[in-house]
C-alpha positions in Angstrom: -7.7 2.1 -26.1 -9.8 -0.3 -28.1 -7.5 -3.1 -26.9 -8.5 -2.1 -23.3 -11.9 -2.5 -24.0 -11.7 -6.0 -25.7 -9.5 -7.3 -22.6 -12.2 -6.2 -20.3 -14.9 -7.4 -22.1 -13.5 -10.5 -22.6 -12.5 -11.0 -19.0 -15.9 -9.7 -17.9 -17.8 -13.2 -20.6 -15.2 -15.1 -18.6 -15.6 -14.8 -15.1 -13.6 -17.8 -14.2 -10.7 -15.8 -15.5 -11.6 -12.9 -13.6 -12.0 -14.3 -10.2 -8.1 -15.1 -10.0 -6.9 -12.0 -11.8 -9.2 -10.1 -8.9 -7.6 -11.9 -6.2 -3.7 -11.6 -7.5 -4.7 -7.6 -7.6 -6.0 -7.9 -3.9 -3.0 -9.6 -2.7 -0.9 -6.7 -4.0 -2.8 -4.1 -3.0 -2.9 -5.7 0.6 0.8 -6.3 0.9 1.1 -2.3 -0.8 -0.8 -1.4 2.2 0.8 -3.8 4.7 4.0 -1.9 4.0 2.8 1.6 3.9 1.6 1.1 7.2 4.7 -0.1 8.6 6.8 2.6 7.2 4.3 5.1 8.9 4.8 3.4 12.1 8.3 3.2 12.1 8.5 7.0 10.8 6.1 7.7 13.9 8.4 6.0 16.4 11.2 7.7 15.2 9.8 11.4 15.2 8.5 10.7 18.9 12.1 9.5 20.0 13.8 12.6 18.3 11.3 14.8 19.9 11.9 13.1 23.3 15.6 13.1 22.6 16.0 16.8 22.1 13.6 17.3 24.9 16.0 15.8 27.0 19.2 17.4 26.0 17.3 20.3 25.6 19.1 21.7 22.5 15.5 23.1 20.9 14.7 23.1 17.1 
C-alpha cells in the first residue's frame, strides 16, 4: 500500500506525466464503453426479433 501512495504522489509533483497516463485511461474507458453499448444494442435487436418471431408463428413462451 505504501508503494501506491509513492506512485501517486510522485505522478501528482509531475503533472506532465500525468496528463498522458489520464488520457491512455480515457481512451480505454471510452472504447470499454463503445463496446458495451454495442453488445446492448445487438442483444436488444435480437430480443425484439425473437419476440416478433414467436409472435408470428405463434408458438408462446
Amino acid at each position: 500500500m505504501n508503494q501506491l501512495n509513492d506512485l501517486m504522489g510522485f505522478l501528482l509533483d509531475n503533472p506532465l506525466l500525468l496528463v498522458p497516463l489520464l488520457a491512455v485511461a480515457a481512451m480505454i474507458a471510452f472504447a470499454i464503453l463503445k463496446k458495451l453499448l454495442k453488445m446492448a444494442a445487438v442483444v436488444a435487436i435480437a430480443g425484439v426479433l425473437y419476440l416478433l418471431l414467436v409472435e408470428y408463428f405463434g408458438a408462446g413462451l
